[in-house]
HTML snippet that shows the backbone in 3Dmol.js (N, CA, C, O; Angstrom):
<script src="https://3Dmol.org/build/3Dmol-min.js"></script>
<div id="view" style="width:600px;height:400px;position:relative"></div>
<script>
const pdb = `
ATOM      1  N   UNK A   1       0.841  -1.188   0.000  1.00  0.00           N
ATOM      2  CA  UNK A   1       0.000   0.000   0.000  1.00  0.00           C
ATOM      3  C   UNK A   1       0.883   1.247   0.000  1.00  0.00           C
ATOM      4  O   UNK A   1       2.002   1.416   0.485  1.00  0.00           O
ATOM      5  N   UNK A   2       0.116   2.036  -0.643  1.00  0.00           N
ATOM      6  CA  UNK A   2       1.108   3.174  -0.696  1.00  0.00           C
ATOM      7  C   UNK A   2       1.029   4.262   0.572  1.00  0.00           C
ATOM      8  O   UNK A   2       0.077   4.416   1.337  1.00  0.00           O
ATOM      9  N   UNK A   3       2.081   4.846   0.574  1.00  0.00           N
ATOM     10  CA  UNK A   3       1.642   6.091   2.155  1.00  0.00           C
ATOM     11  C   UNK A   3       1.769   7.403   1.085  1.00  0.00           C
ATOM     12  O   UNK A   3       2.479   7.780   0.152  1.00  0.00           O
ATOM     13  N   UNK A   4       0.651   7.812   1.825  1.00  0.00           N
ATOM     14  CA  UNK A   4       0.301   9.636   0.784  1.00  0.00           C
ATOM     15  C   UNK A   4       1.048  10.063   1.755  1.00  0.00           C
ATOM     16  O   UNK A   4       1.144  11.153   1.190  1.00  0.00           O
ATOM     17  N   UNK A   5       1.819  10.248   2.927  1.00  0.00           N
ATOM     18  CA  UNK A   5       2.545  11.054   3.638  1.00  0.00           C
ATOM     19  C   UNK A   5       4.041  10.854   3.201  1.00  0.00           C
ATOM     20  O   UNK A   5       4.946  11.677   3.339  1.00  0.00           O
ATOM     21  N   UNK A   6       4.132   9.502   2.602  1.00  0.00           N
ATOM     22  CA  UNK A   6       5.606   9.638   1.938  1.00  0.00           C
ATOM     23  C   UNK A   6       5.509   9.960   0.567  1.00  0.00           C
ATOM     24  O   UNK A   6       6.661   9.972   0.133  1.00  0.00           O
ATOM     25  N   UNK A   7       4.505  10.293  -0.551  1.00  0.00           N
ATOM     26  CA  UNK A   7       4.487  10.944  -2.158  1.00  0.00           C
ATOM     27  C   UNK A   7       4.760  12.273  -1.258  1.00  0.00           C
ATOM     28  O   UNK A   7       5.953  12.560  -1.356  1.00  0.00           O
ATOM     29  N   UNK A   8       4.037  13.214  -0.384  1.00  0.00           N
ATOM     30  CA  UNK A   8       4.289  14.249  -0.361  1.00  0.00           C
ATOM     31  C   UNK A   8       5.722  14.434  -0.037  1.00  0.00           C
ATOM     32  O   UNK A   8       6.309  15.433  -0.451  1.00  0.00           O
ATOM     33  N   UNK A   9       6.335  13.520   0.688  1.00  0.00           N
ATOM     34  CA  UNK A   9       8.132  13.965   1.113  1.00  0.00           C
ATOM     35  C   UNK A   9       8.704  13.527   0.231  1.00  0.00           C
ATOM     36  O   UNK A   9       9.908  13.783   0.183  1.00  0.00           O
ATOM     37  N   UNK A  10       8.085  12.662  -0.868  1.00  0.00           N
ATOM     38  CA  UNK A  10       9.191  12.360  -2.496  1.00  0.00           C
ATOM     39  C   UNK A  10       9.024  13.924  -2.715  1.00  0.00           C
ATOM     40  O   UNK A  10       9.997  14.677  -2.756  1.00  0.00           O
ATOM     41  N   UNK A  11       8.060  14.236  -2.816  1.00  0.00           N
ATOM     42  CA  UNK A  11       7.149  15.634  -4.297  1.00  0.00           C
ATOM     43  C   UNK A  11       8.408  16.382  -3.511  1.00  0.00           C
ATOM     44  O   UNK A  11       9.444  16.791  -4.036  1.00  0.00           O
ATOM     45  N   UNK A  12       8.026  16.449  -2.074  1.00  0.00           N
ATOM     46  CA  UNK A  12       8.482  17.476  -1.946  1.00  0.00           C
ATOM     47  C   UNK A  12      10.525  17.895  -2.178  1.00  0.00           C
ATOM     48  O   UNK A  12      11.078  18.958  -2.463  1.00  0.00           O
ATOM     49  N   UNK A  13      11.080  16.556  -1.899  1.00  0.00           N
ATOM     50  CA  UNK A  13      12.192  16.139  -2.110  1.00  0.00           C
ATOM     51  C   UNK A  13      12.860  16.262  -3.482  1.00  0.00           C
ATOM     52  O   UNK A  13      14.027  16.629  -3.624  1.00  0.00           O
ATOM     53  N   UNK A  14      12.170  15.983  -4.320  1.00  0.00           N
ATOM     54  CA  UNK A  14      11.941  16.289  -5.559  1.00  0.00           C
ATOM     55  C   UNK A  14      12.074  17.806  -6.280  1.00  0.00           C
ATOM     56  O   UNK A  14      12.783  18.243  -7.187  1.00  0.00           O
ATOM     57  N   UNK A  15      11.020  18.394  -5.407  1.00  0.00           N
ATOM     58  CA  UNK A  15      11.267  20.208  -5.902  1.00  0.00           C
ATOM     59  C   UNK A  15      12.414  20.779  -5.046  1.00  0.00           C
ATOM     60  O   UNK A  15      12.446  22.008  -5.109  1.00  0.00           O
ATOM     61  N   UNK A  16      13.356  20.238  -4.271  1.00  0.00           N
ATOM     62  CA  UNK A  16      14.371  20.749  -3.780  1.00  0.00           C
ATOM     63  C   UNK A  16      15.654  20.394  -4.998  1.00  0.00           C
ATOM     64  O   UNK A  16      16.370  21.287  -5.451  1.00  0.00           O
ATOM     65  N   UNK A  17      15.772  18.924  -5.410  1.00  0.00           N
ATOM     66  CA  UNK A  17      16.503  18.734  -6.186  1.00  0.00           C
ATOM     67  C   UNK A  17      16.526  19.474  -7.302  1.00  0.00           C
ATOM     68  O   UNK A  17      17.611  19.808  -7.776  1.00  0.00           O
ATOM     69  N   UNK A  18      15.064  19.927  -8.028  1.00  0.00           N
ATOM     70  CA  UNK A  18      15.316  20.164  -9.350  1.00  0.00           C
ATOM     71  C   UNK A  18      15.716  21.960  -9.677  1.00  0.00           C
ATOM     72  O   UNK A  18      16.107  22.570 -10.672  1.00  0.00           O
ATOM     73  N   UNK A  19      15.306  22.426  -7.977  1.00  0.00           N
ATOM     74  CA  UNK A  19      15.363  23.745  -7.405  1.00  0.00           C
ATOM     75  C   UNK A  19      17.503  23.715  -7.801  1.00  0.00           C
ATOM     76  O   UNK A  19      18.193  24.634  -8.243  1.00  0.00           O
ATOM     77  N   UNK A  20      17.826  22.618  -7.491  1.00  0.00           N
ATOM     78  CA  UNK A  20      19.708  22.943  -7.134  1.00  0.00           C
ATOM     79  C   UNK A  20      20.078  22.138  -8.040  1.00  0.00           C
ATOM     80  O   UNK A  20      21.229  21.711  -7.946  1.00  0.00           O
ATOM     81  N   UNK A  21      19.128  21.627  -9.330  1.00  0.00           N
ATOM     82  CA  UNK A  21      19.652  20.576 -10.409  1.00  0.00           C
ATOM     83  C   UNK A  21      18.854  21.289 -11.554  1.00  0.00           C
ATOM     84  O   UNK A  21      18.186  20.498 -12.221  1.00  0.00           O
ATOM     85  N   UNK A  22      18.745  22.982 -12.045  1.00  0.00           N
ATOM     86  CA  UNK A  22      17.821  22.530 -12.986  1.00  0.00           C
ATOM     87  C   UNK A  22      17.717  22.305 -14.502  1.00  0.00           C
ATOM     88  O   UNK A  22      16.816  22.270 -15.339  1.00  0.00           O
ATOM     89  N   UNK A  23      19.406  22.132 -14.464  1.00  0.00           N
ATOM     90  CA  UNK A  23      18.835  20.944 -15.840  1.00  0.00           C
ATOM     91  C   UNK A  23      18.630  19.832 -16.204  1.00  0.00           C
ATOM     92  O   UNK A  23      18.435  19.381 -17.333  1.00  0.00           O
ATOM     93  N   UNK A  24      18.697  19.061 -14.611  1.00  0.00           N
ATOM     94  CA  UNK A  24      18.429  17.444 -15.090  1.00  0.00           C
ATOM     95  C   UNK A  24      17.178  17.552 -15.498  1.00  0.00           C
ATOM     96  O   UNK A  24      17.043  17.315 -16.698  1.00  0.00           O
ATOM     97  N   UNK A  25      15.818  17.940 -14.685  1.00  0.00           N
ATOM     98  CA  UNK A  25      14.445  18.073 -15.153  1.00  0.00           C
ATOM     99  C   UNK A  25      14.633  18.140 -16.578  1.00  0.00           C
ATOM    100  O   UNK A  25      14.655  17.034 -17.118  1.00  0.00           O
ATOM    101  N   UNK A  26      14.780  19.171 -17.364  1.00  0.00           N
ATOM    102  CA  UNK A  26      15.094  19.682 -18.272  1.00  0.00           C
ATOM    103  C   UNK A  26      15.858  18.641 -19.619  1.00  0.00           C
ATOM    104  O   UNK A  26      15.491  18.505 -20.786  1.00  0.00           O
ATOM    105  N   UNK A  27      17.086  17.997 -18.847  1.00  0.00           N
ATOM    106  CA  UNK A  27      17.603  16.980 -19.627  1.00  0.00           C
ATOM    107  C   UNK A  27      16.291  15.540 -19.937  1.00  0.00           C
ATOM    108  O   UNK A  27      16.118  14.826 -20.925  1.00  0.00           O
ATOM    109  N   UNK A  28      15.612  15.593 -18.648  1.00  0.00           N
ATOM    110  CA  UNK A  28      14.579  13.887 -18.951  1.00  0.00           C
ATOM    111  C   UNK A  28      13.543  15.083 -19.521  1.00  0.00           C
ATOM    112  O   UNK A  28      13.735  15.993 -18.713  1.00  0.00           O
ATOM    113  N   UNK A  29      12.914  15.382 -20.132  1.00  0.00           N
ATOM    114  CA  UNK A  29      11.792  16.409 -20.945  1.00  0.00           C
ATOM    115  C   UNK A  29      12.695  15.965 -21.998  1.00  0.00           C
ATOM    116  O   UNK A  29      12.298  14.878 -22.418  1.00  0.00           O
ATOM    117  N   UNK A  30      13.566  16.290 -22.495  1.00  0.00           N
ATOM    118  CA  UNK A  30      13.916  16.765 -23.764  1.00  0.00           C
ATOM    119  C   UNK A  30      14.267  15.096 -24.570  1.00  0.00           C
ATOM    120  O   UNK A  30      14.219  14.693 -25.732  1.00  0.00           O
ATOM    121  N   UNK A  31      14.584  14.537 -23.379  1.00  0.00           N
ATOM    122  CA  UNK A  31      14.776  12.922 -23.734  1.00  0.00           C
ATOM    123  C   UNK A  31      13.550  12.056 -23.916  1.00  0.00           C
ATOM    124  O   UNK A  31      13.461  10.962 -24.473  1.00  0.00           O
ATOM    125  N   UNK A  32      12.502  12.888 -23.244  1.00  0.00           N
ATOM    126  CA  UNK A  32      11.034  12.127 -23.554  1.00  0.00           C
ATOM    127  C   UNK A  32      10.204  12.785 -24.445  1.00  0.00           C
ATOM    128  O   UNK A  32       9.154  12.346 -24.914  1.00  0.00           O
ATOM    129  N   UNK A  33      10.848  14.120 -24.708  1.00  0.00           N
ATOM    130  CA  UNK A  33       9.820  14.670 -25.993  1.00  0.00           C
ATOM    131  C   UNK A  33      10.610  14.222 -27.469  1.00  0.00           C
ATOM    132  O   UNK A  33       9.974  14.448 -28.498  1.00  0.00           O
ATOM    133  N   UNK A  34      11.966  13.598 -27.595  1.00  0.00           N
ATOM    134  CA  UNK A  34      12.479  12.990 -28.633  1.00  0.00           C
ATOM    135  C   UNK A  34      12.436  12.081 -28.942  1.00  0.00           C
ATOM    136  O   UNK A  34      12.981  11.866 -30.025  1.00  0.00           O
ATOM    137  N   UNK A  35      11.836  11.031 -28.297  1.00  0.00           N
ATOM    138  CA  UNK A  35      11.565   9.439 -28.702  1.00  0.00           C
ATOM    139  C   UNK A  35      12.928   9.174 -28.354  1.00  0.00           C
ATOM    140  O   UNK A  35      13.237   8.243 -29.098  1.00  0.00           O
ATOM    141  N   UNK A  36      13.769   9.419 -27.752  1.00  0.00           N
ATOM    142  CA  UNK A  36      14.947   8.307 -27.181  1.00  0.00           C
ATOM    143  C   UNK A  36      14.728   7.686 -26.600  1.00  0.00           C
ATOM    144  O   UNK A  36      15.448   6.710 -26.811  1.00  0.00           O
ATOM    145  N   UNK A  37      14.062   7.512 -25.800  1.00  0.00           N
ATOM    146  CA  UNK A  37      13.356   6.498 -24.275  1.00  0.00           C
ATOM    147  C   UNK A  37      12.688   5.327 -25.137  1.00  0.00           C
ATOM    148  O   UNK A  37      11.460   5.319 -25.053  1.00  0.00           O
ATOM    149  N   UNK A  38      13.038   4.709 -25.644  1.00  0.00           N
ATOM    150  CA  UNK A  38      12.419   2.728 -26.214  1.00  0.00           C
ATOM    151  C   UNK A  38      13.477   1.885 -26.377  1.00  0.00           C
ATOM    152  O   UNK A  38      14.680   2.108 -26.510  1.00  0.00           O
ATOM    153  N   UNK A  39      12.762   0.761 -26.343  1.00  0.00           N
ATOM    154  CA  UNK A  39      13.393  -0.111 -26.286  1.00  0.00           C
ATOM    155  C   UNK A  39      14.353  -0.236 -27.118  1.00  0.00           C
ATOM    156  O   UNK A  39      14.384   0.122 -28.296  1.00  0.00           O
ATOM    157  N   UNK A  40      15.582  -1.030 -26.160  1.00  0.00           N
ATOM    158  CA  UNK A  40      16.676  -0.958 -26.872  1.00  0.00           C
ATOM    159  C   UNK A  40      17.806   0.300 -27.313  1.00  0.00           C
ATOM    160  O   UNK A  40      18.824   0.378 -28.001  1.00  0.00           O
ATOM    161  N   UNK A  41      16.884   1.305 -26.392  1.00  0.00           N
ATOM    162  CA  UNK A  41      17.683   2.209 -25.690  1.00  0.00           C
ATOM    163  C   UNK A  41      18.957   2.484 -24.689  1.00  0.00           C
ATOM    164  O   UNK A  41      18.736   2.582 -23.482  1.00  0.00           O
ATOM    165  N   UNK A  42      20.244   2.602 -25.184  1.00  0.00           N
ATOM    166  CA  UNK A  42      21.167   2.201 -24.104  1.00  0.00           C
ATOM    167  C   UNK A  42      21.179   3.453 -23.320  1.00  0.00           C
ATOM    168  O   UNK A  42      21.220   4.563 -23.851  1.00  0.00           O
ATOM    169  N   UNK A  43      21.126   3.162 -21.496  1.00  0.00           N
ATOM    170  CA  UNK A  43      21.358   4.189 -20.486  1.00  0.00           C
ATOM    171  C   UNK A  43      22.932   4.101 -19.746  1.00  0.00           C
ATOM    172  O   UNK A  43      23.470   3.177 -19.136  1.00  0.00           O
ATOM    173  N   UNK A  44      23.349   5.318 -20.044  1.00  0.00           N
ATOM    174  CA  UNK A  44      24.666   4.950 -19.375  1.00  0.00           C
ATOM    175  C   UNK A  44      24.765   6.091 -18.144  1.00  0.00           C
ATOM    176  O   UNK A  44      24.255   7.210 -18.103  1.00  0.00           O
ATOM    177  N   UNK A  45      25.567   5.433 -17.198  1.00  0.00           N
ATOM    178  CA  UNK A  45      25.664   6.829 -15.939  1.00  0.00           C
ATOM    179  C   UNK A  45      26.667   6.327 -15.279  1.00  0.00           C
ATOM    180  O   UNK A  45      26.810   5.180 -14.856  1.00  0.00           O
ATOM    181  N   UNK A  46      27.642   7.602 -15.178  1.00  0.00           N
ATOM    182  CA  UNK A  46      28.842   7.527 -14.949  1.00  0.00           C
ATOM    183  C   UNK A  46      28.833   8.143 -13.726  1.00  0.00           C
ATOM    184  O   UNK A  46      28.013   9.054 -13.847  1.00  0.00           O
ATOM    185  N   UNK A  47      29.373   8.166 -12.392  1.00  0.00           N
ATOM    186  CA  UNK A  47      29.445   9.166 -11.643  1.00  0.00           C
ATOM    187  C   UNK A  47      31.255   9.217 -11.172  1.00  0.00           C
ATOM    188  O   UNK A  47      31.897   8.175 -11.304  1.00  0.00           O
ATOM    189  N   UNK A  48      31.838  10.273 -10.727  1.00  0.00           N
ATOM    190  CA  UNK A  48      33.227  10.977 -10.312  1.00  0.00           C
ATOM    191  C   UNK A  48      33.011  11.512  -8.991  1.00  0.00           C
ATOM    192  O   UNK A  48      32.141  12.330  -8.692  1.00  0.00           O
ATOM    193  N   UNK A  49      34.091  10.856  -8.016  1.00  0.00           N
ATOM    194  CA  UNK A  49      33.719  11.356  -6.737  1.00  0.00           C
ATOM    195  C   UNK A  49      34.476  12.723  -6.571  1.00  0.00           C
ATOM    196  O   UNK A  49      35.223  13.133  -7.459  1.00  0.00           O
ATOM    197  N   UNK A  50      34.280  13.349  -5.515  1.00  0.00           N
ATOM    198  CA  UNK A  50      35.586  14.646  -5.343  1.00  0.00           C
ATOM    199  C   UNK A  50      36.645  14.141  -5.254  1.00  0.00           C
ATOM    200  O   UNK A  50      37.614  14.898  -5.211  1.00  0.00           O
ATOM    201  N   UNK A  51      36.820  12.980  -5.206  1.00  0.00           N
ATOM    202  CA  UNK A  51      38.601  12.256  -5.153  1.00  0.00           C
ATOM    203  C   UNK A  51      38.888  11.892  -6.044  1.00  0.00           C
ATOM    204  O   UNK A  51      40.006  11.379  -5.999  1.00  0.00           O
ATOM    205  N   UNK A  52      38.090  11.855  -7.646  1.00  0.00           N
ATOM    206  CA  UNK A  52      38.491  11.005  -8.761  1.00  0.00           C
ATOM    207  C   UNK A  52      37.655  10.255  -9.046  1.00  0.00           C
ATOM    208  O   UNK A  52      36.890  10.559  -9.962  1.00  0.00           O
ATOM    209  N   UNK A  53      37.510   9.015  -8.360  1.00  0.00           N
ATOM    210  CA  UNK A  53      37.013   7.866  -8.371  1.00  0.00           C
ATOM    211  C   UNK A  53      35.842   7.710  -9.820  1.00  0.00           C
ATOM    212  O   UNK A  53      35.399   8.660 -10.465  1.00  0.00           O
ATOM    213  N   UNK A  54      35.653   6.783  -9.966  1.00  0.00           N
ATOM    214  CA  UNK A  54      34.905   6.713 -11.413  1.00  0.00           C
ATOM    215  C   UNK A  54      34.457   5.343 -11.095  1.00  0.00           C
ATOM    216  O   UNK A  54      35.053   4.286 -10.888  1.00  0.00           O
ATOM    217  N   UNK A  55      32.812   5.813 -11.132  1.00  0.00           N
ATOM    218  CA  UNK A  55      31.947   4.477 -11.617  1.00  0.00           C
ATOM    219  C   UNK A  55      31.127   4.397 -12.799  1.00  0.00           C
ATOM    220  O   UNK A  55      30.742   5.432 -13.343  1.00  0.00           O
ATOM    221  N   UNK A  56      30.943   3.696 -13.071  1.00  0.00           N
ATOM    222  CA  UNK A  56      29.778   3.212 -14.622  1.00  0.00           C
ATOM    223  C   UNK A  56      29.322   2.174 -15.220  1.00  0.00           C
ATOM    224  O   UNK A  56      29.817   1.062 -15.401  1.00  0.00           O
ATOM    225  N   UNK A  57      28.580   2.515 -15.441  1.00  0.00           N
ATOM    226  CA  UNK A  57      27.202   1.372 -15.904  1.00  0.00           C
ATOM    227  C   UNK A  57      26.385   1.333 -16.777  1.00  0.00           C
ATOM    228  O   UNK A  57      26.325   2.518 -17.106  1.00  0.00           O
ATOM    229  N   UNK A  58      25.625   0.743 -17.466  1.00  0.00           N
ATOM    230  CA  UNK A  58      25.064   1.541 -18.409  1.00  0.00           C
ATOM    231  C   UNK A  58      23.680  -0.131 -18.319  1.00  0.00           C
ATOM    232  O   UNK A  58      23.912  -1.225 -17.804  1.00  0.00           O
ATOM    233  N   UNK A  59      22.390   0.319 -19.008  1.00  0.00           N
ATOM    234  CA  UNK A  59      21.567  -0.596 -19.196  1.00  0.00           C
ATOM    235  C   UNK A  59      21.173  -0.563 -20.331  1.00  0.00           C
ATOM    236  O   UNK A  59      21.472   0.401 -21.035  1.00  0.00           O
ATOM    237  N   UNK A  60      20.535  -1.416 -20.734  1.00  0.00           N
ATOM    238  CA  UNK A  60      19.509  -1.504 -22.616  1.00  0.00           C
ATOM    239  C   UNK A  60      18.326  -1.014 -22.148  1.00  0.00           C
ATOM    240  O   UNK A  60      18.711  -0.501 -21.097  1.00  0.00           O
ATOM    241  N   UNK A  61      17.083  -0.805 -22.205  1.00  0.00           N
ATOM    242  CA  UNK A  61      15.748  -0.405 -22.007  1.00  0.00           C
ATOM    243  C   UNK A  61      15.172  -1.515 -22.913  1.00  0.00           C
ATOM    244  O   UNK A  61      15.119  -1.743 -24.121  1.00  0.00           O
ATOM    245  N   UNK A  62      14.717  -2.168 -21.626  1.00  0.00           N
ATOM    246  CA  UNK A  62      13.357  -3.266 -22.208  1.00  0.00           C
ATOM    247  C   UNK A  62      11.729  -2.421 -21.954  1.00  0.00           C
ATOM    248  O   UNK A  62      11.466  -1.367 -21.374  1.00  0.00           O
ATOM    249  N   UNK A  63      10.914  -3.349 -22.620  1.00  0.00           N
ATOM    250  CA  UNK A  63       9.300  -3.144 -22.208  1.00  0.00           C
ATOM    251  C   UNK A  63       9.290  -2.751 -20.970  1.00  0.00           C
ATOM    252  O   UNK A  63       9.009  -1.589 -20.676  1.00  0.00           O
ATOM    253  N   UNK A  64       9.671  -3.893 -19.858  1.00  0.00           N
ATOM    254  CA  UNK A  64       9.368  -3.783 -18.533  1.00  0.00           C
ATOM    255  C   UNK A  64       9.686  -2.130 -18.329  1.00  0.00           C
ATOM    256  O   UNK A  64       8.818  -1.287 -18.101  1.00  0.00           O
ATOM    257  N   UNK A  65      11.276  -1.842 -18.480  1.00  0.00           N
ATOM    258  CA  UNK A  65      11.500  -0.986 -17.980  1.00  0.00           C
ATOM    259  C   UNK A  65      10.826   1.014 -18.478  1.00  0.00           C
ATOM    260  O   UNK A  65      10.699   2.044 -17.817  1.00  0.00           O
ATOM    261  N   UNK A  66      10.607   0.686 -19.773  1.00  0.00           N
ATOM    262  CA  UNK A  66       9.797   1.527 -20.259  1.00  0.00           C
ATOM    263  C   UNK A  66       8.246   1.773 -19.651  1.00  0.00           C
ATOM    264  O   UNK A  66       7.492   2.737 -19.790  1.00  0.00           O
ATOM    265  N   UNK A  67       8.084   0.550 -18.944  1.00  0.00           N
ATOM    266  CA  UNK A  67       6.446   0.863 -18.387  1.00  0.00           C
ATOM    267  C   UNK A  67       6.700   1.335 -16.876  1.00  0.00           C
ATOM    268  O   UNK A  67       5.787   2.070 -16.499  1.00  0.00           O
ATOM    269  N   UNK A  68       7.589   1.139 -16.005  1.00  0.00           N
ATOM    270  CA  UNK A  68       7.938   1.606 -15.200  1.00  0.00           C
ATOM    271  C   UNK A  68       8.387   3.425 -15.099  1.00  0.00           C
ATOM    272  O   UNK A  68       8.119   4.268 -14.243  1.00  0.00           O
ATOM    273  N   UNK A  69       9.233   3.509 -16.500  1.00  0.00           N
ATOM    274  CA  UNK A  69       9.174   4.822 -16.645  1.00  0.00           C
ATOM    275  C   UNK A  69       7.698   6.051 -16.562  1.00  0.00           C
ATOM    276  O   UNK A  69       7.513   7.158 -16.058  1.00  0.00           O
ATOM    277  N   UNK A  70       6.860   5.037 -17.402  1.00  0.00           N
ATOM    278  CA  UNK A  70       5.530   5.614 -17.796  1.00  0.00           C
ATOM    279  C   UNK A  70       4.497   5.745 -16.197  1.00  0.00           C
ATOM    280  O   UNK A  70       3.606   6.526 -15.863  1.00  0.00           O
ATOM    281  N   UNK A  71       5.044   4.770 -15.624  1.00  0.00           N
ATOM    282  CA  UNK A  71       4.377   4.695 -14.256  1.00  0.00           C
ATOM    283  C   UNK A  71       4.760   5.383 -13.372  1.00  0.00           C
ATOM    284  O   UNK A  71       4.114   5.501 -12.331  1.00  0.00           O
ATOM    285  N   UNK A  72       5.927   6.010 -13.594  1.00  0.00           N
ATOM    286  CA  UNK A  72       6.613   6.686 -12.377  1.00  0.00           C
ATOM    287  C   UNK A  72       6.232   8.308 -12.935  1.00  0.00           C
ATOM    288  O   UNK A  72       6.204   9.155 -12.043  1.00  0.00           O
ATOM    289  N   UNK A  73       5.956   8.755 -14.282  1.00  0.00           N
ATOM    290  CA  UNK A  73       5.755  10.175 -14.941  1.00  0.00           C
ATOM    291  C   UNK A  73       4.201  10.244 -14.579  1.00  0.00           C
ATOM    292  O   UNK A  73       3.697  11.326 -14.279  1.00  0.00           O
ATOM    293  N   UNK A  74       3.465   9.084 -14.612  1.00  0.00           N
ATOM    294  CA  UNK A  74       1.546   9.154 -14.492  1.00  0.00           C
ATOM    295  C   UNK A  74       1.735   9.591 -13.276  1.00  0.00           C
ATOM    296  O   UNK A  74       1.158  10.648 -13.021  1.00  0.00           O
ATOM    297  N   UNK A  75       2.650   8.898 -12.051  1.00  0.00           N
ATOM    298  CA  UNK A  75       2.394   9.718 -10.927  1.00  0.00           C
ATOM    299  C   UNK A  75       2.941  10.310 -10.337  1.00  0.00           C
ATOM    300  O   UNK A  75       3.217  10.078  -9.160  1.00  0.00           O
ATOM    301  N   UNK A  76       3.438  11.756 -11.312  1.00  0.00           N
ATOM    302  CA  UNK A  76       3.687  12.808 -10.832  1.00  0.00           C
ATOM    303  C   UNK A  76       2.914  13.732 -11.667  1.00  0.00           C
ATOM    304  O   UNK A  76       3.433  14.846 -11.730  1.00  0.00           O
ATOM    305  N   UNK A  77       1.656  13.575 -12.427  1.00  0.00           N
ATOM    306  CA  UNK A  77       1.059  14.578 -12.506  1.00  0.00           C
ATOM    307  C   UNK A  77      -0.652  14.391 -11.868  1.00  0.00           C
ATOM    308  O   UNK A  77      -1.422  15.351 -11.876  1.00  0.00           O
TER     309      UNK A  77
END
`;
const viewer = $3Dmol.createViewer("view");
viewer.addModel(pdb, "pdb");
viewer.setStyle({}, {cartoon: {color: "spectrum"}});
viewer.zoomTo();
viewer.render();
</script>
């Protein structure tokens, strides 16, 4: 079951990030108004710590994961 007292501390968690991030918002819009997001889509994400350090990964985009996308955008409006 879901808790409506924890969507409001995502939402709200959420408008802090995009408040001190705002072009990631901006970057997933522009990636979902271009049709890049389907299957067979490769995701890659790299992150660099303040010491250097380097991680990365990357995934393909199946069905599953495309409907999950769609499920997670339905509920945020």
């Amino acid at each position: 079951m879901i808790n409506p007292a924890m969507i409001f501390k995502i939402k709200s968690s959420w408008e802090r990030f995009t408040a001190s991030h705002p072009k990631f918002p901006k970057f997933l819009q522009a990636a979902a108004a271009n049709d890049v997001m389907r299957e067979g889509t490769i995701l890659e994400i790299n992150i660099t710590t303040p010491e250097g350090r380097e991680l990365s990964t990357n995934l393909k985009l199946t069905t599953d994961d495309l409907q999950l996308i769609d499920d997670i955008k339905n509920m945020t409006r």
